[in-house]
C-alpha positions as CSV (number, residue, x, y, z in Angstrom):
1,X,-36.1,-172.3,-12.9
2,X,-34.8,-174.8,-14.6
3,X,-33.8,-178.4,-11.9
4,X,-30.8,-180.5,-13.0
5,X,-32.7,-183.8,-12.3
6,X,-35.4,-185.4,-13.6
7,X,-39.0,-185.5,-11.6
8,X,-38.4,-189.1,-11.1
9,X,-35.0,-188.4,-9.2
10,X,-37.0,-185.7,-7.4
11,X,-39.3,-188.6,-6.0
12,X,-36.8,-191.2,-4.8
13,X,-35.1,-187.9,-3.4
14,X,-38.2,-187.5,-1.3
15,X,-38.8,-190.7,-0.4
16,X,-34.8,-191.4,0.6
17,X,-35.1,-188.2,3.2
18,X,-38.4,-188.3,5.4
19,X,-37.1,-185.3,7.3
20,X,-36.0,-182.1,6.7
21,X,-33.5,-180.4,5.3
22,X,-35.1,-182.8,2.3
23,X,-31.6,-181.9,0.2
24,X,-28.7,-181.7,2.0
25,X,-26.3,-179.1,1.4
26,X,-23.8,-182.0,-0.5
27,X,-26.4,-182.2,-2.9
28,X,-25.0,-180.8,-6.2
29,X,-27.6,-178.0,-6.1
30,X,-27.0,-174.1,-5.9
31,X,-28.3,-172.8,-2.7
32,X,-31.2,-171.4,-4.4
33,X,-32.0,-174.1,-6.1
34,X,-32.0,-176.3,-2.7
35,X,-34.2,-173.5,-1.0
36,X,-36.3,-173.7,-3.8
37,X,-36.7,-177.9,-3.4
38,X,-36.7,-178.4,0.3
39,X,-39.7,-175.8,0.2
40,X,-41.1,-178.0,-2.5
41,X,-41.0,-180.8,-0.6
42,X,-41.7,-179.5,2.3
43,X,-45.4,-179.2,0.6
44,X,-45.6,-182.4,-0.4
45,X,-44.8,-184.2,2.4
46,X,-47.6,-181.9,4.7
47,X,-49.8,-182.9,1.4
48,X,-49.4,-186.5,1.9
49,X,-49.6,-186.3,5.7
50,X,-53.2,-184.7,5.1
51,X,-53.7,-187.8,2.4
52,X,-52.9,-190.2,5.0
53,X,-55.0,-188.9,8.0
54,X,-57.7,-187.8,6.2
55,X,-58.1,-190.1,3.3
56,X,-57.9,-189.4,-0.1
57,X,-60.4,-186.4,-1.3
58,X,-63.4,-187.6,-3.1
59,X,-63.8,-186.9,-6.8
60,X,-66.1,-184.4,-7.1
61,X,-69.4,-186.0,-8.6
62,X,-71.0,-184.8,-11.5
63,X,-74.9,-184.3,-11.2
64,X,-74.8,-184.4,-15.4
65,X,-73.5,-182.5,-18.0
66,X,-75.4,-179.7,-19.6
67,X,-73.8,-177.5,-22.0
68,X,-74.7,-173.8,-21.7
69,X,-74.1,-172.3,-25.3
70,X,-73.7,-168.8,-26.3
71,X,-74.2,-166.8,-29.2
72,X,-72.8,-163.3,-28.9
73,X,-72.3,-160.7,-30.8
74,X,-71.6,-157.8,-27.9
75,X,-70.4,-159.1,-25.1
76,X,-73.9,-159.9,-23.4
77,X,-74.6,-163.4,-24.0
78,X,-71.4,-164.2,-23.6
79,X,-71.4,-163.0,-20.2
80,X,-74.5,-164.6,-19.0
81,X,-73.5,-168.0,-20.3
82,X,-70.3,-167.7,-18.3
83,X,-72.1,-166.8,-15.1
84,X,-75.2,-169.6,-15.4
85,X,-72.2,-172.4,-16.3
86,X,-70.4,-171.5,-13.3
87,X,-73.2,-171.3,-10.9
88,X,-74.1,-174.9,-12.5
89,X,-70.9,-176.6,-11.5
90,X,-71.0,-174.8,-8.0
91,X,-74.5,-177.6,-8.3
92,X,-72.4,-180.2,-9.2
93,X,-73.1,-180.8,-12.9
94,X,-70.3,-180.9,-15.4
95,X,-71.5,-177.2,-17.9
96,X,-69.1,-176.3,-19.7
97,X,-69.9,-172.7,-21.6
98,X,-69.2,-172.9,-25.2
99,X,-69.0,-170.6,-27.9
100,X,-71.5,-171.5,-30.8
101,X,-68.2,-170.9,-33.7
102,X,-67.0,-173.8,-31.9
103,X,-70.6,-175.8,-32.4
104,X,-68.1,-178.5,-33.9
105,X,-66.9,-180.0,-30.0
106,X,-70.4,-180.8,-29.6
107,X,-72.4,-183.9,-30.9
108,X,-76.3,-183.1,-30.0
109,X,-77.1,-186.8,-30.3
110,X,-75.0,-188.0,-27.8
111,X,-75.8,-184.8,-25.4
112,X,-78.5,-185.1,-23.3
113,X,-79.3,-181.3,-22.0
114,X,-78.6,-178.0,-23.5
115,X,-78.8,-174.2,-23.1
116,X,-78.2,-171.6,-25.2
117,X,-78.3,-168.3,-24.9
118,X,-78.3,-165.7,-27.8
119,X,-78.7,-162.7,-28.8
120,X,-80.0,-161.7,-32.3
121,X,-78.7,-159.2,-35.1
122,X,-79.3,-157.5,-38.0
123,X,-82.9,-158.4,-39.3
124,X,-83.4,-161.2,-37.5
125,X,-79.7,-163.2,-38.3
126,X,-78.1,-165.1,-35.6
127,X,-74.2,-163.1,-34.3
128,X,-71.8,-163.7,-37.0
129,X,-70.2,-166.1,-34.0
130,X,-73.2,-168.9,-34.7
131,X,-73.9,-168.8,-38.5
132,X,-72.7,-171.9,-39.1
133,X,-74.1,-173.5,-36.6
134,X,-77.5,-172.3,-36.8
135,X,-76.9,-173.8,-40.4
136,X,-75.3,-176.9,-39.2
137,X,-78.9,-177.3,-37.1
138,X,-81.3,-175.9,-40.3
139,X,-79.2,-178.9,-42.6
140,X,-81.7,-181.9,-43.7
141,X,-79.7,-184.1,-43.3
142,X,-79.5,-183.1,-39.5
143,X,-79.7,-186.0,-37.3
144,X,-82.8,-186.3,-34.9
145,X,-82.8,-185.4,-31.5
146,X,-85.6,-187.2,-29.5
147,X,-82.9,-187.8,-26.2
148,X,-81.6,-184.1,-26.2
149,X,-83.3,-181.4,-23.4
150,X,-82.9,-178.4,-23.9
151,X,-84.4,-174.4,-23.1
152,X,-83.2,-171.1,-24.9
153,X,-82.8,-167.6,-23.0
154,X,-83.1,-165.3,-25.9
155,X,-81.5,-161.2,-25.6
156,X,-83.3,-158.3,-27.5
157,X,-85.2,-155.2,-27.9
158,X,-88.5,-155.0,-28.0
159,X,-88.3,-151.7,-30.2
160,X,-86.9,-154.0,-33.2
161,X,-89.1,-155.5,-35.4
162,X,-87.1,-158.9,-34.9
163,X,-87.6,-159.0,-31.3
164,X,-85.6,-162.2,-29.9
165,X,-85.8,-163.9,-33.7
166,X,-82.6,-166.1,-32.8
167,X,-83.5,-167.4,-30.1
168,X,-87.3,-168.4,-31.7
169,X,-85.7,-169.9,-34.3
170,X,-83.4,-171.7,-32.4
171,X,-86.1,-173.0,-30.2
172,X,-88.2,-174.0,-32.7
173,X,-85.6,-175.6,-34.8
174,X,-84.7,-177.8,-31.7
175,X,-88.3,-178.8,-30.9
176,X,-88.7,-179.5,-35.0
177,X,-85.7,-181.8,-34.6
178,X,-87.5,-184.2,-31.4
179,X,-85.7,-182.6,-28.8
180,X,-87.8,-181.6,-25.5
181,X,-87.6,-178.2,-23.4
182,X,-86.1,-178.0,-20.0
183,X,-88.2,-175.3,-19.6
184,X,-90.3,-172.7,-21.6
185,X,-87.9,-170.1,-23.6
186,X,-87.2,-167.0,-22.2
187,X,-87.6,-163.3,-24.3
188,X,-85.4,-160.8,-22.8
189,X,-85.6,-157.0,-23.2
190,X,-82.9,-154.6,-22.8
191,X,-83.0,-155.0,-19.5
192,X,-82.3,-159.1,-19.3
193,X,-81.0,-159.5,-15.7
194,X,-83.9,-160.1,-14.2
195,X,-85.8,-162.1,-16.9
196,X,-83.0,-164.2,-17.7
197,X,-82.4,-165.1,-13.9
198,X,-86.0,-166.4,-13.8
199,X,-85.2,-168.6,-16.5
200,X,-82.3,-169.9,-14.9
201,X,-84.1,-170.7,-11.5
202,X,-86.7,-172.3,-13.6
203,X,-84.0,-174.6,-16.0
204,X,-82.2,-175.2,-12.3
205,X,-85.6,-176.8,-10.6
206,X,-86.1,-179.0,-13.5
207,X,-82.8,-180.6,-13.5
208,X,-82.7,-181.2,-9.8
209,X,-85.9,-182.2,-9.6
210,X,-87.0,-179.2,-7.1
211,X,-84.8,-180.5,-4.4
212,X,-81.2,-178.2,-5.0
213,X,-81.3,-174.7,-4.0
214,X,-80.2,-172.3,-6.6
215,X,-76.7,-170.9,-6.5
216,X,-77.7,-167.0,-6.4
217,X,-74.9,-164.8,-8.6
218,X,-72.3,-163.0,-6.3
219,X,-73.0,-159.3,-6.4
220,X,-69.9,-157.8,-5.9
221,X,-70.2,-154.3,-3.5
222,X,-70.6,-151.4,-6.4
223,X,-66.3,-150.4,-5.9
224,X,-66.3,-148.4,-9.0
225,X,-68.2,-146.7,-11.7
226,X,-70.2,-149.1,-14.5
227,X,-73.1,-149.4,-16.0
228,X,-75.1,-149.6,-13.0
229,X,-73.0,-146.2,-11.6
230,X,-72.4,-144.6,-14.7
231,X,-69.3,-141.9,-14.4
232,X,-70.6,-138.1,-14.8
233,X,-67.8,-137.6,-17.4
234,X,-67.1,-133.9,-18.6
235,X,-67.4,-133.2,-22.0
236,X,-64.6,-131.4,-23.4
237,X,-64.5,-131.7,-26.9
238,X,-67.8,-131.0,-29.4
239,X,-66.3,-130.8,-32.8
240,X,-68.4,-130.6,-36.4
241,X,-66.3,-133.0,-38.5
242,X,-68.4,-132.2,-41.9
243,X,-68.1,-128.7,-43.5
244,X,-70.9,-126.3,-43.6
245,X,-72.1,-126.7,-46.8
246,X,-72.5,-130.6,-45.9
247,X,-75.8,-132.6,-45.5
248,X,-74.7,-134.6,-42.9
249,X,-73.4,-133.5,-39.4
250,X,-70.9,-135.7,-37.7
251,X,-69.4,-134.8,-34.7
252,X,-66.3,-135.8,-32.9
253,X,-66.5,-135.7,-29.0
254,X,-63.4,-136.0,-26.6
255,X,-64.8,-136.9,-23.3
256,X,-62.5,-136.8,-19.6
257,X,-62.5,-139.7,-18.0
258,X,-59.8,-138.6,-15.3
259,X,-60.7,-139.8,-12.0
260,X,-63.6,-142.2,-12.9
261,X,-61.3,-145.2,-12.6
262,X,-62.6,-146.5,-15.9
263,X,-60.4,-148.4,-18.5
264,X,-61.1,-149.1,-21.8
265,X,-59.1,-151.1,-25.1
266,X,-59.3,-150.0,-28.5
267,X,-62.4,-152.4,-29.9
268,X,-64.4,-151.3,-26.8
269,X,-67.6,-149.4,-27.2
270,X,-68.6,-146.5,-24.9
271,X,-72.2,-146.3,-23.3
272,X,-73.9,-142.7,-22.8
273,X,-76.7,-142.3,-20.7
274,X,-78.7,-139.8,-22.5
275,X,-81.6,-137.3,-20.9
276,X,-84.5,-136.6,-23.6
277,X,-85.5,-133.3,-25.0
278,X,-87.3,-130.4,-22.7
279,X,-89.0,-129.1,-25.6
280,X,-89.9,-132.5,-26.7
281,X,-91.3,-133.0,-22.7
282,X,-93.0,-130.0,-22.5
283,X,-94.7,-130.3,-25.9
284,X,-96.1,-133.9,-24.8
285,X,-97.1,-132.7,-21.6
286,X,-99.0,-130.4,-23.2
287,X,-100.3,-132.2,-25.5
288,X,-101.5,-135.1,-23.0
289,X,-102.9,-132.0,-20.7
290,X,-100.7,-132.5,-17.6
291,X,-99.1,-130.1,-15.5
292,X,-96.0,-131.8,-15.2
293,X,-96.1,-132.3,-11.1
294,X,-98.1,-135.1,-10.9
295,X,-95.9,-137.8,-9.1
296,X,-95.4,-141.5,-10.9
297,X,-93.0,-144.3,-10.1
298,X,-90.1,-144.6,-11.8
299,X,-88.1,-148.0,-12.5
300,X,-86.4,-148.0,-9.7
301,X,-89.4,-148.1,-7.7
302,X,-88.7,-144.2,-6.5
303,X,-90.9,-141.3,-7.0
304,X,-90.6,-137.8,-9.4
305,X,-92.7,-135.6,-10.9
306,X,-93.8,-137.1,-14.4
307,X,-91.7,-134.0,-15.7
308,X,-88.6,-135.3,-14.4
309,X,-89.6,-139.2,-15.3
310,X,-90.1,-137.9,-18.6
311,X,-86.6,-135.7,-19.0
312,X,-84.3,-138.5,-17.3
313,X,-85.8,-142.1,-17.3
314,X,-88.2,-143.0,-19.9
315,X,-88.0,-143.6,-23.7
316,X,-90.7,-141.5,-25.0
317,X,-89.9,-141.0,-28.7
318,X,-90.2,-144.4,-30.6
319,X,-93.4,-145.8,-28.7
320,X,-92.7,-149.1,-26.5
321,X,-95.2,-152.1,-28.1
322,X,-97.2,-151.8,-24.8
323,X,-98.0,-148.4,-25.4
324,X,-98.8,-149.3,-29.7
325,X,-101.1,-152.4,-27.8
326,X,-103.1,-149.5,-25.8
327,X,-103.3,-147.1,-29.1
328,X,-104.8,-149.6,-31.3
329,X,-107.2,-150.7,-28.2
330,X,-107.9,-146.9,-27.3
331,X,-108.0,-145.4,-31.3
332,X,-108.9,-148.7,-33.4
333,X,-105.6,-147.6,-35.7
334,X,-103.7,-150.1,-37.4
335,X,-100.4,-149.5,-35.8
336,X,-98.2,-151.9,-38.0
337,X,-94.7,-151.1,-39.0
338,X,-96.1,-148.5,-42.2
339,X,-97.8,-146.9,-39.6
340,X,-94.9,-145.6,-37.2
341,X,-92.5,-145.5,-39.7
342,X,-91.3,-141.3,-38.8
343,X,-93.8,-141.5,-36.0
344,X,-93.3,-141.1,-32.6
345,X,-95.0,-141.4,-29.4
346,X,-96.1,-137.5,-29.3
347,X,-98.2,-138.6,-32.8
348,X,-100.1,-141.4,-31.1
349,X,-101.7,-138.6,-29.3
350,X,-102.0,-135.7,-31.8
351,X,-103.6,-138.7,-33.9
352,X,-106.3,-140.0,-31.2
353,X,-107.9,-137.0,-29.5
354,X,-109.6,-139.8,-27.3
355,X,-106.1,-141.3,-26.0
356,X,-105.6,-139.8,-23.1
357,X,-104.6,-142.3,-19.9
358,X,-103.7,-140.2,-16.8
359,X,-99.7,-139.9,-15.7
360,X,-100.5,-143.5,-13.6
361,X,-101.6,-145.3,-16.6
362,X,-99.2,-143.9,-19.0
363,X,-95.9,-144.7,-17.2
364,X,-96.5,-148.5,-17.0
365,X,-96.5,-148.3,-21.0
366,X,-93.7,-146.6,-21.6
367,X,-90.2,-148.5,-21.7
368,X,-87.6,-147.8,-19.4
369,X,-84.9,-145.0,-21.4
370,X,-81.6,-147.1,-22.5
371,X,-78.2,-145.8,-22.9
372,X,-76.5,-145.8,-25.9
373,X,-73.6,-147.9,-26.7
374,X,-70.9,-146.0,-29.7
375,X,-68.0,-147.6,-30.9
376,X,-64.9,-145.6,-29.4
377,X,-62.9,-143.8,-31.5
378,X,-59.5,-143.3,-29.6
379,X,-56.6,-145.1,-27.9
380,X,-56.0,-144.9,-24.3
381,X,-52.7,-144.9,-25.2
382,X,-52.6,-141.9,-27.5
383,X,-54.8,-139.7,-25.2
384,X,-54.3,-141.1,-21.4
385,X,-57.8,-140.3,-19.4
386,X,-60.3,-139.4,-22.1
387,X,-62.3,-141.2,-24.8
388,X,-63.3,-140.1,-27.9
389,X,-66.8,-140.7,-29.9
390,X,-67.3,-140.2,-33.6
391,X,-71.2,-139.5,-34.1
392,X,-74.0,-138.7,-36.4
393,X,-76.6,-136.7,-35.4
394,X,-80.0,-137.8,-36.3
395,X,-82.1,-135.0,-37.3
396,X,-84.6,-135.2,-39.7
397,X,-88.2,-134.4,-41.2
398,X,-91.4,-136.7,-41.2
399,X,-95.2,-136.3,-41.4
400,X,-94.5,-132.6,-40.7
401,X,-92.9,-132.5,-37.9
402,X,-88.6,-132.1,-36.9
403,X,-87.5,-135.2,-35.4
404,X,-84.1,-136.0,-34.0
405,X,-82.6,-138.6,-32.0
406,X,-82.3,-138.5,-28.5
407,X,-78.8,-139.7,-27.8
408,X,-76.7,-138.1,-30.7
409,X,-78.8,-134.5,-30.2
410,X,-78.2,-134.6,-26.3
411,X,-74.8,-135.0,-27.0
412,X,-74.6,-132.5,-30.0
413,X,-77.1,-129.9,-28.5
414,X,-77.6,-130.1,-24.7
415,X,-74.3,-131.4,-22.9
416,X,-71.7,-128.5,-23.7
417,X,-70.6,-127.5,-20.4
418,X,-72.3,-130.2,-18.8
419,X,-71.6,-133.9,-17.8
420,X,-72.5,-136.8,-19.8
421,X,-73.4,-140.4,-17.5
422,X,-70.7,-142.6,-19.5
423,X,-69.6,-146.4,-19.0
424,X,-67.3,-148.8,-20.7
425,X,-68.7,-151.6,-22.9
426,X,-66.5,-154.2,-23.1
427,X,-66.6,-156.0,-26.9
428,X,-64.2,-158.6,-26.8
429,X,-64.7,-159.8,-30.5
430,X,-63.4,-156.7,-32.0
431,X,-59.7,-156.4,-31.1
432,X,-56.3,-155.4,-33.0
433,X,-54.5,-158.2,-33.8
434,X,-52.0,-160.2,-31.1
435,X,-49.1,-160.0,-33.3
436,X,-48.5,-156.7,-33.7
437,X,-46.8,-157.8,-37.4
438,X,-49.9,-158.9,-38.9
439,X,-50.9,-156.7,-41.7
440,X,-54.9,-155.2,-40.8
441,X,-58.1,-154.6,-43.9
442,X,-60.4,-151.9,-42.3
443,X,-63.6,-151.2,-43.9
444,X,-65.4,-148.6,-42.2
445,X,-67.8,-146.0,-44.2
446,X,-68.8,-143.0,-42.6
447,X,-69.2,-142.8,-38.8
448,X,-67.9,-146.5,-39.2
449,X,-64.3,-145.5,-39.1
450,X,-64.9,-144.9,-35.5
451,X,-62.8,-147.9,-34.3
452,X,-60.4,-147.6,-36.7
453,X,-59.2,-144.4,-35.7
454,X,-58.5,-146.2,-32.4
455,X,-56.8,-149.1,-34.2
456,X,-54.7,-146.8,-36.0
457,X,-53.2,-144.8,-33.1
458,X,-52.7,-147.8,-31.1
459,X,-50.7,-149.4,-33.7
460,X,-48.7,-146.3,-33.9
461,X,-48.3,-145.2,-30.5
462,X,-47.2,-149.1,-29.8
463,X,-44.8,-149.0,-33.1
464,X,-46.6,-151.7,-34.2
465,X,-44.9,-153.0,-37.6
466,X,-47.8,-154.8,-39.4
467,X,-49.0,-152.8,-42.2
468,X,-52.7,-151.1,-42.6
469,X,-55.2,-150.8,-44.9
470,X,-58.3,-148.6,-44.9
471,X,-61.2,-148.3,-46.9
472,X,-63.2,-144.9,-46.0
473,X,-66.0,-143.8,-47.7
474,X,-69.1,-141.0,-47.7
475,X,-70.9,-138.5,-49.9
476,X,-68.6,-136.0,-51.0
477,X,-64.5,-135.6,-50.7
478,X,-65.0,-131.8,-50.4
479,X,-67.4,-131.3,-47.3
480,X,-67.6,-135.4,-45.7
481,X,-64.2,-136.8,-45.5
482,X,-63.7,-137.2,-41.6
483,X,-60.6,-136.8,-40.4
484,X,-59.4,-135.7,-43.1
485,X,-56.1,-134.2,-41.6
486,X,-55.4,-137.1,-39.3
487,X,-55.7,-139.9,-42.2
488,X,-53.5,-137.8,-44.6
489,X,-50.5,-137.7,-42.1
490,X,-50.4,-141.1,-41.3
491,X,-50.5,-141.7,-44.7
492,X,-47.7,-139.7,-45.6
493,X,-45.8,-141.3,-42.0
494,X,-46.6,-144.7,-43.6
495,X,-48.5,-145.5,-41.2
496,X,-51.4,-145.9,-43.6
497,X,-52.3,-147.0,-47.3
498,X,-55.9,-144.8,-47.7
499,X,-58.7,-146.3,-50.4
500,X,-62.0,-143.6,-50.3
501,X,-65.1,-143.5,-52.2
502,X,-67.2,-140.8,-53.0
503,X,-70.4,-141.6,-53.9
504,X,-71.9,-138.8,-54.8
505,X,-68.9,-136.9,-56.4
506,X,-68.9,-138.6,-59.9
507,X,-72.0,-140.0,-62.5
508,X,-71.1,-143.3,-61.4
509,X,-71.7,-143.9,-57.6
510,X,-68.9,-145.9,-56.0
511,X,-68.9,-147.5,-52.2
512,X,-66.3,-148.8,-50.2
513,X,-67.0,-153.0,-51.4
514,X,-66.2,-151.2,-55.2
515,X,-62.9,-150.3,-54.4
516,X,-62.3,-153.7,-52.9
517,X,-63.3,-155.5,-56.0
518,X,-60.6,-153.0,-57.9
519,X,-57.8,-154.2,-55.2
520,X,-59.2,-157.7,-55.4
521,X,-55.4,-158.9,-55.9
522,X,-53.4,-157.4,-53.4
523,X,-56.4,-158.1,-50.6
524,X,-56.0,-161.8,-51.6
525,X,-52.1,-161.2,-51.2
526,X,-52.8,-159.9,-47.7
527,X,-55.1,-162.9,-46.6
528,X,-53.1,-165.2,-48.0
529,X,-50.4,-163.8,-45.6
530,X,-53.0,-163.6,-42.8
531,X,-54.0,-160.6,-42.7
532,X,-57.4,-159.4,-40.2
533,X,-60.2,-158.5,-42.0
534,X,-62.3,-155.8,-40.5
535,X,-65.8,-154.2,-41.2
536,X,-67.6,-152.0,-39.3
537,X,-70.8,-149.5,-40.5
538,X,-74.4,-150.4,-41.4
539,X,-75.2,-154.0,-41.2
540,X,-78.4,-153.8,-43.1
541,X,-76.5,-152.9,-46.6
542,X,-72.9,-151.8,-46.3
543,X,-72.3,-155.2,-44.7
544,X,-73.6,-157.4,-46.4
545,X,-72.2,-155.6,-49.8
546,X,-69.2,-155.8,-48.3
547,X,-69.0,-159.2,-47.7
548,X,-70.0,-160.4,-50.7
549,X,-67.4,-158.4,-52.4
550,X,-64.9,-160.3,-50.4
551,X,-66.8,-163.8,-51.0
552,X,-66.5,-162.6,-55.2
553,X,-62.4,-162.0,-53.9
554,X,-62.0,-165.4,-52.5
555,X,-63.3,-167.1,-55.1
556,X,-61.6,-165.7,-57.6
557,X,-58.8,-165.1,-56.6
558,X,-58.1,-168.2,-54.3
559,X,-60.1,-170.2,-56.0
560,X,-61.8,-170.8,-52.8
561,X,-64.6,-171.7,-51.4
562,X,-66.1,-168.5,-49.8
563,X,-68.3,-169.5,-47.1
564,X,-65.8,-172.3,-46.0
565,X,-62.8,-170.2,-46.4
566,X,-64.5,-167.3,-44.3
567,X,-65.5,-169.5,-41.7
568,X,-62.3,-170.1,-41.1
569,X,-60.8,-166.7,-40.7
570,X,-63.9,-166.1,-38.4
571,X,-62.1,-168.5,-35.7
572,X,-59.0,-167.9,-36.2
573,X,-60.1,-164.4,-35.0
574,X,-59.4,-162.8,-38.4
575,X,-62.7,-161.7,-39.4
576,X,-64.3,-159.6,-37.1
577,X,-67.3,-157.0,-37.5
578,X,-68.5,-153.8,-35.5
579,X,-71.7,-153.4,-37.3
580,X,-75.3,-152.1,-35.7
C-alpha cells in the first residue's frame, strides 16, 4: 500500500507521539492506512524498547569465509553444496554456495578456503554449468595459489569408466596451482550421502581446529513419498511406439500417480526402481550352484534369501569393480574394458569354473541395484495425476548370449498389471522458458524428444504464445517416427514448426545437427531474438555434433565468437541440455 509521506515524515511522526494511538485520527490518513501505521509503529517502538534494555544485538561474527562451489549437472551437487554452506554458517563462517557458471564472483587469490563439489559427465567432462571455469583454472596464464585451501567432494558411478574424473581433475589442478587440501578428496558412488558427509565432518574439524561440533543435517520425518519411499505407482499405459517391422522398440508408458502426493514440472526426470530378471536369477544361481535360500544381508542391514537379494536389491548384470578386482584375483583374466565390453556378471562365472565365493562372500562384491532416472515426457497440466516415460528397450546380442537391460525390460516385460517403485527427480536446469513469449529450438533425436513432448503440451495447455521449433530425428519415417500423430496435429494447430531426419531412408544419411546447418539463417534469427536453445539425446555423439553445428551457426552467421557467445546464452539460462 502505497503511504502519502515520505519514511522521513514517518520518523519524526514516531518520535512526536511516544504513545499510542501513534496517528491520530486528524491525521490526513484513511482509516486503513492509519490501522496499517499505528500497527507499524507499534513494532517499532516494542523494537526499540528491546534495543534499549537489552542492548543492541551483536553482529554475528564470521569464523571465515569458505566458499562451497558446485558443479551440477542433475540436481545432486547442487543440493549438497546448498546443505554443507548452510550448516557452515549455522558454525559461524561466512560460505556462500556458488554455482561454478558464475566462477567470475570469485578471485582464488584473494580466497583463502574453498570447496567444491561436482559431479562429472559425459566421458570424463566437467557439467556444462563449469566449462568455463574448469578452463578458466587449466589457463597458463592462471595466477598461483600458494594461500588458497581447499578439498573436493567428487559424485559418480563406479560402473563408468570415468569414475569421479571432475572432481580428480579439479583436485589436481588446484594442488598443481600451489594451493593446499583442507582435507583428502572425497570419491562418491551412487550412493553419496554417506561418503560425502564424512568429508564434510572431516573439512569441518580442520577449520575449527577439532574444537566446534559439527552441525548434523536436519532429517525431516519421511511425510511423503521420495526417493527414500518410492510411490508403488500403477502402470496403466505400455504402448510400442515403433511399427513392427522396426529395429528398434520404443515404448511409451503412462504411469498413475493419483494419491502418491507427488508433483512434478515439465524438465523433471522420473526415477523407477527396477527388480532384475527371474530367469536371469535363477540362471546365475544355477550357475554359482546355490539353492537360492541361503540368507545374506542386504544394504539395509536386513536379512533375505540370496534369491530375493538377487531379484530386488542388487545390481548383478554389469559387474561392480569389486567384484572385476576378485575375478582377475580368483581367474588371472585381464578384465580391462575390451574384456567386459557385452559381458556381464553371469560370464565372470561361465568363464572361471574356479570362481565360486559362497552367497557370504559374493554379496559384499556386488553393488547395491540403482534406480533409473528417465526424462519425463508429459505435462502435469495436460494429464493431472499421471506421468508419462518415453523408453527404449535394451535388448541385444553378445558373445552368444541375449542381453537386455534391466530397467527398460522390467518396465517393457514384467510390470503390466503390476506396480512400478517411482519418484520425482527434480532437474532444475532444464526448464521452459519464464516468458512464455520467448520463441523455443528443441533438438531431441529419438527417445530424446522425451522432454519435449512435455514442453510442447505445457506451452499449449498454458496458451503460451512464443513459437516452437523441433528438430526429431531416427532411422526410418515409415516404422520410427514417435509420436507421429501427436507432432502432426500440433503442427497443423500451429503449435509447432517440425524439422525430421531420416537417416537411413535415403543414400545420404542425414541427423538432426544437418538440418540445423540447412536452417542456419532463421536459427540465427531466433537467437538473435532470444530464443532457448535446447538439446537433449546421446551426449557421447549427438551432442557434441549438435553443438558444433550451432558453434559453425554463430559464426557464420553472427559473426560471433562461438564459445564466448554460447557461454553467454548458458547463463542467461538459454542454453540448456538433457543429455546422458
Amino acid at each position: 500500500m502505497r503511504m502519502p509521506c515520505s519514511w522521513h515524515g514517518l520518523c519524526n511522526l514516531k518520535t512526536q507521539m511516544p504513545t499510542a494511538p501513534y496517528i491520530p485520527e486528524s491525521a490526513p490518513f484513511s482509516p486503513e492506512q492509519r490501522n496499517w501505521l499505528n500497527g507499524f509503529l507499534a513494532g517499532m517502538f516494542a523494537l526499540q524498547e528491546t534495543d534499549a534494555s537489552l542492548g543492541a544485538l551483536p553482529a554475528t561474527t564470521s569464523k571465515g569465509r569458505v566458499p562451497v562451489v558446485f558443479a551440477s549437472q542433475s540436481g545432486n551437487s547442487e543440493g549438497l553444496a546448498e546443505s554443507f554452506s548452510e550448516r557452515l554458517v549455522q558454525l559461524g563462517f561466512e560460505a556462500p554456495a556458488i554455482n561454478a557458471e558464475d566462477w567470475e564472483e570469485l578471485d582464488l587469490t584473494t580466497e583463502s578456503h574453498l570447496l567444491i563439489v561436482t559431479s562429472t559427465w559425459g566421458e570424463g567432462d566437467p557439467p556444462d554449468s563449469a566449462v568455463e571455469f574448469w578452463n578458466h583454472l587449466q589457463s597458463e596464464e592462471h595466477p598461483r595459489l600458494e594461500n588458497l585451501q581447499f578439498s573436493v567432494c567428487g559424485l559418480g558411478d563406479t560402473n563408468y569408466l570415468d569414475f569421479c574424473a571432475m572432481g580428480k581433475l579439479l583436485d589436481a589442478r588446484l594442488e598443481a596451482l600451489g594451493a593446499t587440501r583442507i582435507a583428502d578428496r572425497a570419491d562418491c558412488d551412487v550412493d553419496f550421502e554417506q561418503p560425502s558427509e564424512t568429508w564434510f565432518n572431516s573439512v569441518v574439524e580442520k577449520l575449527s581446529g577439532d574444537q566446534s561440533p559439527t552441525v548434523t543435517p536436519e532429517q525431516p520425518a519421511q511425510t511423503g513419498y521420495g526417493k527414500k519411499n518410492p510411490f508403488p505407482a500403477p502402470l496403466l499405459t505400455n504402448l510400442t511406439l515403433n511399427k513392427a517391422e522396426s529395429a528398434r522398440e520404443t515404448r511409451h508408458y503412462e504411469i498413475s500417480l493419483a494419491g502418491s502426493g507427488l508433483g512434478y514440472e515439465v524438465g523433471d526426470a522420473l526415477g523407477v526402481v527396477p527388480k532384475n530378471c527371474p530367469d536371469y536369477v535363477d540362471e546365475l544361481l544355477t550357475t554359482l550352484g546355490y539353492s537360492g535360500q541361503e540368507k545374506v544381508a542386504l544394504p539395509d542391514g536386513s536379512e533375505a534369501t540370496v534369491r530375493d537379494a538377487f531379484l530386488n536389491s542388487y545390481a548383478i548384470t554389469t559387474p561392480s569393480k569389486k567384484l572385476q578386482t576378485a575375478f582377475i584375483k580368483a581367474s588371472g583374466t585381464a578384465c580391462d574394458q575390451d574384456y567386459l565390453w557385452g559381458r556381464e556378471t553371469i560370464d565372470l562365472f561361465t568363464e572361471a569354473a574356479d570362481f565360486r565365493p559362497s552367497p557370504g562372500e559374493l554379496i559384499p562384491l556386488l553393488a547395491k541395484l540403482q534406480p533409473r532416472l528417465y526424462s519425463i515426457s508429459s505435462s502435469p497440466k495436460a494429464h493431472p495425476d499421471e506421468v508419462h516415460l518415453t523408453v527404449a528397450s535394451v535388448r541385444y546380442e553378445a558373445h552368444g548370449r541375449s542381453r537386455k537391460g534391466v530397467c527398460s525390460t522390467f518396465l517393457a516385460d514384467r510390470c503390466d498389471g503390476a506396480k512400478a517403485d517411482v519418484f520425482v527427480h527434480v532437474s532444475k536446469g532444464f526448464r521452459v522458458p519464464e516468458d512464455p513469449t520467448t520463441k523455443m529450438i528443441m533438438v531431441g533425436p529419438g527417445t530424446g524428444i522425451a522432454p519435449f513432448r512435455a514442453f510442447l503440451e505445457e506451452r499449449i495447455a498454458t496458451d503460451a504464445p512464443g513459437e516452437n521449433w523441433l528438430f526429431f530425428g531416427n532411422p526410418h519415417q515409415e516404422t520410427d517416427f514417435l509420436y507421429e500423430a501427436e507432432l502432426t496435429a500440433m503442427t497443423e494447430a500451429g503449435h509447432l514448426r517440425l524439422d525430421t531426419a531420416w537417416s537411413r531412408d535415403g543414400k545420404d544419411k542425414v541427423y538432426v545437427q544437418h538440418l540445423m546447418l540447412q536452417a542456419a539463417e532463421e536459427i540465427w534469427e531466433w537467437l538473435q531474438g532470444g530464443a532457448h536453445f535446447y538439446v537433449c539425446g546421446d551426449a557421447k555423439r549427438m551432442a557434441k555434433d549438435v553443438e558444433e553445428a550451432l558453434k559453425q551457426i554463430i559464426h557464420e552467421q553472427g559473426g560471433e565468437e562461438p564459445d564466448q557467445f554460447l557461454s553467454s546464452m548458458k547463463k542467461a539460462k538459454r542454453y540448456q541440455r538433457d543429455v546422458y
